[in-house]
C-alpha positions in Angstrom: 184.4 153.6 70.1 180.9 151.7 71.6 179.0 154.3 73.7 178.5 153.4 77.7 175.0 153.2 77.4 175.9 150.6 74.4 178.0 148.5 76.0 175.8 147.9 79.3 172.7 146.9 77.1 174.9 144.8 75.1 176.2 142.9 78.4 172.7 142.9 80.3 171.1 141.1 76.7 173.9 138.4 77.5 173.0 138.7 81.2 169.0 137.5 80.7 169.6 135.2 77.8 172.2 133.3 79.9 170.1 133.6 82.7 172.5 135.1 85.2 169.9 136.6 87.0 168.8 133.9 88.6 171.0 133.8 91.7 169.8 136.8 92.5 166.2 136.6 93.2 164.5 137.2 95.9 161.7 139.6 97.5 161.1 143.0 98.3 161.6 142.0 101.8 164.6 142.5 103.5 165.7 139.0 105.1 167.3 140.9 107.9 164.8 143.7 108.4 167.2 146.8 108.5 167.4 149.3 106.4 171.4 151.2 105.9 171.8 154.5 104.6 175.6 154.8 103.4 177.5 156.5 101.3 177.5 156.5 97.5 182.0 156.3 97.3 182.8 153.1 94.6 185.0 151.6 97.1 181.8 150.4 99.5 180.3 148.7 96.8 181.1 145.3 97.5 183.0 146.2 100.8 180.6 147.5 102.7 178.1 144.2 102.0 181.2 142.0 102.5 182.2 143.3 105.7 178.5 142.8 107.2 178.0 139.7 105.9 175.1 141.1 103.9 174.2 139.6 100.9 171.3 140.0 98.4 168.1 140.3 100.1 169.0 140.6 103.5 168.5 144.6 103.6 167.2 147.9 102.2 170.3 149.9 101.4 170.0 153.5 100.3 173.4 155.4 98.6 173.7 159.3 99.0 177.0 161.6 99.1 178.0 161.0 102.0 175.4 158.9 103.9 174.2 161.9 104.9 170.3 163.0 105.8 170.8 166.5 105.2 166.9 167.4 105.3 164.3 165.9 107.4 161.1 165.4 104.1 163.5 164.8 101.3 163.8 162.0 99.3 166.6 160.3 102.0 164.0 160.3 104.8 160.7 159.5 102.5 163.1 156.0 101.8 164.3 155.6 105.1 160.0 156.0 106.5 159.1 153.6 103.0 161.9 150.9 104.3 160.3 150.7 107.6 156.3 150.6 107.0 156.2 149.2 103.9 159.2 147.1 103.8 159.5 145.4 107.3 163.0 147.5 108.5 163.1 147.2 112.4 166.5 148.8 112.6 168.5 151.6 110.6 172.0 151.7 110.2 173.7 155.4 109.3 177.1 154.1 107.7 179.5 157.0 106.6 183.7 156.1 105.8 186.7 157.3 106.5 188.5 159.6 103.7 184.6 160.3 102.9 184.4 163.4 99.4 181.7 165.1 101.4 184.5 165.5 104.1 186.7 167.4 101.1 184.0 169.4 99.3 184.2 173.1 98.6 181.0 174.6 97.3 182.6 177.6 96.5 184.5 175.5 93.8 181.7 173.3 93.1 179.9 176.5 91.9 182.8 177.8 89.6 182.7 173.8 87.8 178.9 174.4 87.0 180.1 177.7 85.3 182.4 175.7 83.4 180.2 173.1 82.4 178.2 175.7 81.0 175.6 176.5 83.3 174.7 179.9 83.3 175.0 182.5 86.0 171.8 183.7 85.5 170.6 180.1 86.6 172.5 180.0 89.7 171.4 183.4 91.0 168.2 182.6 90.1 168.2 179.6 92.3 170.3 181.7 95.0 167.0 184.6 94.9 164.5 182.0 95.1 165.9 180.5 98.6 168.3 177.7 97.9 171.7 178.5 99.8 173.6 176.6 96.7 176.9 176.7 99.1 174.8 175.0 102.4 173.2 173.1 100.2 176.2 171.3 98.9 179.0 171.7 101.6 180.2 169.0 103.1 181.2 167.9 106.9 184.5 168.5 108.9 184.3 165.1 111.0 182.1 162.2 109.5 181.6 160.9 113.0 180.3 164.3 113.9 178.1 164.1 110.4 177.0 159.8 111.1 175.7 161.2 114.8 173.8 164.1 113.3 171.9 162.1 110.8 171.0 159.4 113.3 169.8 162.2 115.5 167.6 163.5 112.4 166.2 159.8 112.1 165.7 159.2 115.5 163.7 162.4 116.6 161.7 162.6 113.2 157.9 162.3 113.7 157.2 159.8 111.4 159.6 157.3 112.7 159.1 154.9 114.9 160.7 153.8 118.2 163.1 151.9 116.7 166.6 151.1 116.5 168.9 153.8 114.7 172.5 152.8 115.0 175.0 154.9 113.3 178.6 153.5 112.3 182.2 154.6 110.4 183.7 152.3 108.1 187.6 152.2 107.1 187.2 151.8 103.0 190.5 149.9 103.0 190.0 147.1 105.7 186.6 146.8 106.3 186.5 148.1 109.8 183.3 149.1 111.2 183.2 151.5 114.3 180.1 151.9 116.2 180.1 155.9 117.0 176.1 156.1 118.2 174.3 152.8 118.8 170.4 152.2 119.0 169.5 150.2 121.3 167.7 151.1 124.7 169.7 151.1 127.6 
């Protein structure tokens, strides 16, 4: 049986030689100057790009569970801040989904699979004893328009970002749909 790892160098080899890469260049820059942080879920792969008329180039798009900004200097905002003074975003766009995981997630249970995968309890109380709060630090969110509006707030209000545009939206993972829950712009 050919190993994943295998199998994707084998296809990317193909990829260059053929050179299939070529449709895809472009710059750094995104076309469209905004910057979307959304969800990592498979089903908003190509969805969420198709259902914006985005295509390559045109943004910065960042993927976490849930589209979530659960901490305001972590490595979500440091690539939100990046997108804007480095990379030309004027606008952000906070995109969680409908049926989101994060909205499902039990850290309780998430802490008995680490024990199964063979991660030691010593490990995880000694993580608990040095300050991380392993169950706040994974749970999830009740309402993801509740969980898109707090993450915009965190953008909006952070000290390092601009007056800017920070737009957060809800998309149905089946249709396409996108719902505006907090928009941006200055009334």
């Amino acid at each position: 049986m050919q190993r994943l790892l295998d199998e994707i160098i084998g296809y990317n080899r193909s990829f260059v030689e053929q050179g299939k890469f070529e449709p895809y260049l472009t710059s750094k820059f995104p076309d469209k100057k905004f910057v979307i942080l959304t969800c990592m879920d498979t089903r908003l792969i190509e969805l969420l790009p198709a259902s914006m008329n985005i295509k390559n180039g045109d943004v910065k798009m960042i993927k976490s569970a849930g589209g979530v900004v659960s901490t305001a200097f972590g490595g979500i905002m440091r690539s939100i801040i990046v997108a804007i003074y480095e990379l030309g975003a004027e606008e952000v766009l906070v995109i969680g989904h409908h049926d989101c995981g994060m909205g499902n997630i039990n850290p309780h249970q998430m802490k008995a699979k680490f024990l199964e995968r063979g991660i030691p309890e010593d490990t995880i109380q000694i993580l608990e004893h040095s300050g991380l709060h392993i169950e706040h630090w994974l749970r999830g969110f009740n309402d993801v328009t509740e969980s898109i509006k707090s993450s915009v707030s965190l953008i909006r209000h952070h000290p390092l970002v601009p007056k800017i545009p920070i737009h957060g939206l809800v998309i149905d993972p089946k249709t396409g749909k996108l719902d505006v829950v907090d928009e941006g712009y200055e009334k």
